[in-house]
C-alpha angles and dihedrals in degrees: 000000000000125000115236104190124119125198111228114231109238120219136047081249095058086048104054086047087073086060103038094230135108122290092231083063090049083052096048097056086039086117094058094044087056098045084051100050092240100124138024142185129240123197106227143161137025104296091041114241128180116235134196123232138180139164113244087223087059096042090052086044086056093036096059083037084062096044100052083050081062091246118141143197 
């Protein structure tokens, strides 16, 4: 039996680490990560914060999506 899960990376730091590019990049293109279902925010911690999360699964499917659109990073 193989395990399927995937832990999500938490931070807008950890995220542009995948692309090799500034977090402030990452940032920048957070609306069309969103549109796209590629990241989402948790409420955690006293007092509460909101966090950013992706899978990286999700964050390489919308990567290749962006390059065949002839966008680059």
């Amino acid at each position: 039996m193989t395990d399927n899960s995937e832990v999500a990376i938490r931070g807008w730091a950890n995220i542009a680490r995948i692309f090799n590019c500034p977090e402030r990049t990452m940032i920048r293109r957070r609306d069309d990560l969103r549109r796209h279902g590629v990241i989402f925010y948790r409420v955690e911690g006293r007092p509460p914060r909101k966090y950013v999360y992706a899978f990286p699964s999700l964050l390489k499917a919308w990567m290749i999506k962006k390059a065949s659109e002839g966008n680059n990073f």
